[in-house]
Structure formats: C-alpha cells, structure tokens
C-alpha positions in Angstrom: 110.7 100.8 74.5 109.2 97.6 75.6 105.6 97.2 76.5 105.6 96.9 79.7 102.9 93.8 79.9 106.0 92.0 77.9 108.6 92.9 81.3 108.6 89.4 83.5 109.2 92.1 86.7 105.9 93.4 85.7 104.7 89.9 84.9 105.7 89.3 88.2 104.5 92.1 90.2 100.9 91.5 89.1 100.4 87.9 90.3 102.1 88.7 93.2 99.2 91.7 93.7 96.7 89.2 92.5 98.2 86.3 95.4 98.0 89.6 97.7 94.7 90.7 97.1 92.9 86.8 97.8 95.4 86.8 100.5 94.0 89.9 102.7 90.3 88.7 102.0 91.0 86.6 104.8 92.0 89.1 106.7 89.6 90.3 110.1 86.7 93.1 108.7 87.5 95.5 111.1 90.7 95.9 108.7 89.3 96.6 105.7 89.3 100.0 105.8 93.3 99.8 107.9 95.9 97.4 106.4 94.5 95.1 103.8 94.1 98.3 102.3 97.5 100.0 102.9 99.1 96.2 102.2 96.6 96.1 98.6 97.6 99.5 97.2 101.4 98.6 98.3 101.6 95.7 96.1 99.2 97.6 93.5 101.7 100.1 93.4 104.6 98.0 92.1 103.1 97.4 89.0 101.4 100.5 88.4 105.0 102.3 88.4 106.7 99.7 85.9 103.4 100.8 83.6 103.7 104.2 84.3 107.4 104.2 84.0 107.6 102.8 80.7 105.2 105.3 78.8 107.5 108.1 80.6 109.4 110.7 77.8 112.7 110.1 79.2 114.9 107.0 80.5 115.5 109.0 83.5 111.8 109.8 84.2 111.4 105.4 83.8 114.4 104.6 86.4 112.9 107.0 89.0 109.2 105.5 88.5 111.1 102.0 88.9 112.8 103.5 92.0 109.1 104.1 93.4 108.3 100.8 92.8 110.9 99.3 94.6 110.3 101.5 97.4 106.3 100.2 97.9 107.9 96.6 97.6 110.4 97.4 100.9 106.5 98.6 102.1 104.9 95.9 101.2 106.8 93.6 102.6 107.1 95.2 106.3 103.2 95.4 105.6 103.9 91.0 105.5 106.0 91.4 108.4 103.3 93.3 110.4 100.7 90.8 109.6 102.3 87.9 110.7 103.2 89.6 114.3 99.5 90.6 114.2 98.8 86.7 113.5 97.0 87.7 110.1 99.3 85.1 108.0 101.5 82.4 109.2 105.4 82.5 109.3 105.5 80.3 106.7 102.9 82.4 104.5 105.3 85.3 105.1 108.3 84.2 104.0 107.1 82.6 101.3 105.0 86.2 100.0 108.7 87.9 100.9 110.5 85.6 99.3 108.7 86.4 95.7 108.9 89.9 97.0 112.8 90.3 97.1 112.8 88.8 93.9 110.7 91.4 92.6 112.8 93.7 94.2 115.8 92.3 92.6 113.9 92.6 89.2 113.3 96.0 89.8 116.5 97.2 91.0 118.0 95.3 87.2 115.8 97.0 85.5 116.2 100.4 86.6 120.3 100.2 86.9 119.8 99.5 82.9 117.2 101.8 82.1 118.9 104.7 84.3 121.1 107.3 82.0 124.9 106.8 82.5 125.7 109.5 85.1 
C-alpha cells in the first residue's frame, strides 16, 4: 500500500486544512469556540481519514475511511457556504476554497472507486 503522505489527494487535503486553518483566524472571537472550530476539524478530517484509511487491514476498511472523508469535505464546504452568508469570507474567497474542495472530492471519490473491492 502506498504511504499515504505519497497520495496527491492527501497532498491536497492538507494544504487545503493548512489555507483553512489561517483562513478562520480571521474569523470574529466569539466563534472560536462555534464554527471555526466545526469548519477546522471538517477540513482536519479529510486528511486524517486518507491516513487512517491507508494503515487499515483490509481494502474495504480503506474505501469506507475514504468514504468518511469525502463526507467531511460535502461539510466542509456547506461550513464555506455558511460563512460567506454570515459575511465571514467573501464570495469570491468561497468559491475559490470550494473550488479546491470539489477537487478534493473528486480525488477522493477516484481513490476509493479503485481501492474499493469489486462487489
């Protein structure tokens, strides 16, 4: 199996949470404790599942750990919808942050259609 620091979608994944995370510092304090911390552990979560995924005994265990993934990326970015309608980010901010987040989800869904044992 292929590290997973070696996988672009993790590659990915972990600038995007590192974008993410400088992102929400700019966020108001009073939601520190409310969605910059739902929206950080969201994108967290993407690549913390490839890396969990990959060190899993069984393909079938990986493709459902990439499933999870994918699912805190559709979270994530409603979380980026959200905080452009709450004025946190600008449109433009937004699209461009769910832009590299369909990609990812792309990634992810690639990944996991080839890891995933033939049914």
């Amino acid at each position: 199996m292929q590290r997973f620091t070696d996988l672009k979608v993790w590659q990915r994944s972990h600038a995007l949470t590192l974008e993410i995370y400088r992102l929400t510092a700019t966020f108001p304090d009073v939601e520190r404790f409310g969605l910059t911390s739902q929206i950080r552990r969201a994108a967290a979560s993407v690549p913390s599942n490839i890396a969990e995924g990959s060190k899993r005994a069984t393909r079938k265990d990986y493709a459902r750990f990439l499933n999870v993934a994918e699912g805190s990326a559709a979270e994530l970015e409603y979380f980026m919808i959200l905080a452009r309608d709450l004025g946190f980010i600008a449109e433009q901010r937004m699209n461009q942050v769910n832009g590299e987040i369909q990609e990812i989800e792309r990634m992810l869904y690639r990944l996991r259609t080839k890891v995933a044992p033939a049914s």
